[in-house]
C-alpha positions as CSV (number, residue, x, y, z in Angstrom):
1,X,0.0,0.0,0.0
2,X,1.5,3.1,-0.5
3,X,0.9,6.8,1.7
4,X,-2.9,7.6,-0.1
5,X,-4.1,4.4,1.0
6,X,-3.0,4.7,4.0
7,X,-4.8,7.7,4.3
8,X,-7.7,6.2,3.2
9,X,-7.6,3.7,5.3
10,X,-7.6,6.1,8.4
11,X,-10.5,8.1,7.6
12,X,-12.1,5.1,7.2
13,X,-11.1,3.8,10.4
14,X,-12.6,7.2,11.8
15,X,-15.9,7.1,9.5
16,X,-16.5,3.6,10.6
17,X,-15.7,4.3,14.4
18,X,-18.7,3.1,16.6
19,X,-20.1,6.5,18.0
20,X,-20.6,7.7,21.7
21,X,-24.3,8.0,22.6
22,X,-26.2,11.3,23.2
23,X,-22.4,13.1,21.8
24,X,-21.0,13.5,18.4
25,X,-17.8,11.9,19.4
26,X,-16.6,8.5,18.1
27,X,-14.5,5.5,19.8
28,X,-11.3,4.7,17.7
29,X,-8.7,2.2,19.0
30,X,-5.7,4.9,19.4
31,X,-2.8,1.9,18.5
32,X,-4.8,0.6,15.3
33,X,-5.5,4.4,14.1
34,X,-1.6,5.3,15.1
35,X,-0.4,2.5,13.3
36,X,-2.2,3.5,10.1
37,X,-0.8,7.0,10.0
38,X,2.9,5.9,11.1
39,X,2.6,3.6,8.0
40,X,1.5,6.3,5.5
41,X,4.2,8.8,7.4
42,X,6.2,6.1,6.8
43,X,5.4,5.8,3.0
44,X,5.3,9.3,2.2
45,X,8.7,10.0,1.5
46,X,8.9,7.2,-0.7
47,X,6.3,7.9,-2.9
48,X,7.6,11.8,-3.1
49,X,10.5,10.0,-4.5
50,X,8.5,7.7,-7.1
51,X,7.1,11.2,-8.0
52,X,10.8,13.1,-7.9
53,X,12.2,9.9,-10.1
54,X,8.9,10.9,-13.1
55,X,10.5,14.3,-13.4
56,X,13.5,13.0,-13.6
57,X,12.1,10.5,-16.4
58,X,10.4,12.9,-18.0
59,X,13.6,15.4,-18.4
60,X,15.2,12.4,-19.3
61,X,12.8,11.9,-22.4
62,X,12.2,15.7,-23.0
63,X,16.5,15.4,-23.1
64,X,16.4,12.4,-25.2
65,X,14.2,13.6,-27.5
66,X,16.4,16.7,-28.0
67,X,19.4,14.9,-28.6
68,X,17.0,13.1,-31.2
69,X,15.6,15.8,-32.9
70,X,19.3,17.3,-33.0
71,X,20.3,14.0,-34.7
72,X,17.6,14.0,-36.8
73,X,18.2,17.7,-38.1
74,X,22.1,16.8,-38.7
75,X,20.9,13.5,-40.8
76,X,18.7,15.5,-42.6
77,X,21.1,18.4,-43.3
78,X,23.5,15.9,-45.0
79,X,21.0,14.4,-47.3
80,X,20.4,17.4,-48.0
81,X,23.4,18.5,-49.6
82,X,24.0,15.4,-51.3
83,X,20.9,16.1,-53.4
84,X,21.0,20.0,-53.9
85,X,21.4,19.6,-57.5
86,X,18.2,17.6,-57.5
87,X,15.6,20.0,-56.3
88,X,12.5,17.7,-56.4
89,X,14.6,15.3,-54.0
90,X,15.7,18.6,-52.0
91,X,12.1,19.4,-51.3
92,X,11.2,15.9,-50.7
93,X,14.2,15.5,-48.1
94,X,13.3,18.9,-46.0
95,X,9.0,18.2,-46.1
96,X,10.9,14.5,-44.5
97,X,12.9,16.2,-42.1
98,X,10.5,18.8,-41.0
99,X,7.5,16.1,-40.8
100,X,10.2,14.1,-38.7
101,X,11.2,17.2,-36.5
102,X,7.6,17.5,-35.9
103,X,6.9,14.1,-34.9
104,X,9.4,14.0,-32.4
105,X,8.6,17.4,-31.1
106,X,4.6,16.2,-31.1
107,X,6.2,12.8,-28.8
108,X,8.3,14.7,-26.3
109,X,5.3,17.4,-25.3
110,X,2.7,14.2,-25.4
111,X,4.8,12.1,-23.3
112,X,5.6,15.5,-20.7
113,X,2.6,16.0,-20.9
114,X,1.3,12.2,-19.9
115,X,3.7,12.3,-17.2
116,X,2.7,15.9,-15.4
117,X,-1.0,14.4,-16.1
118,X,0.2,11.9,-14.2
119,X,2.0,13.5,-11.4
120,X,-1.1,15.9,-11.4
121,X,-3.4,13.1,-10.7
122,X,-1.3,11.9,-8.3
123,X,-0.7,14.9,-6.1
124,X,-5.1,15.6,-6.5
125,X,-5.2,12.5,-4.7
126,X,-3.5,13.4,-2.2
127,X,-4.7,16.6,-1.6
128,X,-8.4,15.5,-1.8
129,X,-7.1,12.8,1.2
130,X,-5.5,15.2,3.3
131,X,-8.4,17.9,2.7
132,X,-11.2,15.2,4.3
133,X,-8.4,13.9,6.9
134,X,-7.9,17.5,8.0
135,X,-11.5,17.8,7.8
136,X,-12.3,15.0,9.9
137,X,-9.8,16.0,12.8
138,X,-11.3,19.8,12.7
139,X,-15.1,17.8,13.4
140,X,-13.6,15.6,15.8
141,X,-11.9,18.4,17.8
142,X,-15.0,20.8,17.4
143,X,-17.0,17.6,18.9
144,X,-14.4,17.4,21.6
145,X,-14.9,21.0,22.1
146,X,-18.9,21.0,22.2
147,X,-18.3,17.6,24.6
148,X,-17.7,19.3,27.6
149,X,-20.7,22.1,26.8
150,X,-22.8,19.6,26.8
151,X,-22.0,17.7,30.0
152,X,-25.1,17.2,31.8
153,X,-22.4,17.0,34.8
154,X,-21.4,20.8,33.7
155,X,-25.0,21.9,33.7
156,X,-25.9,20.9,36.6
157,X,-22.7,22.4,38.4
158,X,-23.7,26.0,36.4
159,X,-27.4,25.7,37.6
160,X,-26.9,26.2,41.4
């Protein structure tokens, strides 16, 4: 499982907490819910590098196809000029090297961006999980909060 499950799998734990009558608190075993969140602490770095090693991939591809459209482009500038006196085959080689510079351009910006997409995605997730955990703890604390307001023990002790 990696860090967003883990997540998950705490606010679950919290969802599905049995509640504690006439309050809006809940019972949640501290050393199950602990665990959970040490685990996804745990995991977190390690999927910020999964996500640091995509950039890296993807300026590894952006860079590969630059070295390949450079390639390309020098290819193509020698055919070229062994053809110049043939200027149908001229034409035909730069419409081929520009269609060819194209293509590769057209790959490197689809495959960046397939891999920020990705990232993207990724990072959403994560957000949307911490957004409800953080969400979850602000309800349980303003529960906590409105707990001891509603004390019949407190009331009592403010009517006399």
């Amino acid at each position: 499982m990696d860090s967003v499950e883990k997540l998950v799998t705490a606010i679950t734990i919290v969802e599905e907490a049995r509640s504690v009558p006439l309050s809006a608190s809940c019972v949640v075993h501290r050393g199950d819910l602990l665990e959970v969140l040490d685990e996804a602490r745990t995991l977190l770095p390690h999927d910020l590098v999964k996500a640091q090693n995509l950039l890296d991939a993807r300026d590894a591809i952006i860079e590969e196809g630059h070295s390949s459209a450079e390639s390309l482009i020098s290819i193509a500038r020698e055919e070229v000029s062994r053809m110049v006196e043939q200027t149908a085959i001229v034409q035909a080689a730069r419409d081929e090297a520009a269609r060819i510079l194209a293509e590769v351009h057209e790959t490197a910006d689809r495959e960046r961006e397939e891999v920020e997409a990705y990232i993207d995605s990724r990072l959403a997730t994560l957000e949307v999980i911490l957004t409800k955990t953080s969400d979850a703890v602000a309800r349980g604390r303003e529960r906590l909060a409105g707990a001891h307001e509603n004390d019949a023990l407190s009331q009592l002790s403010t009517d006399k």
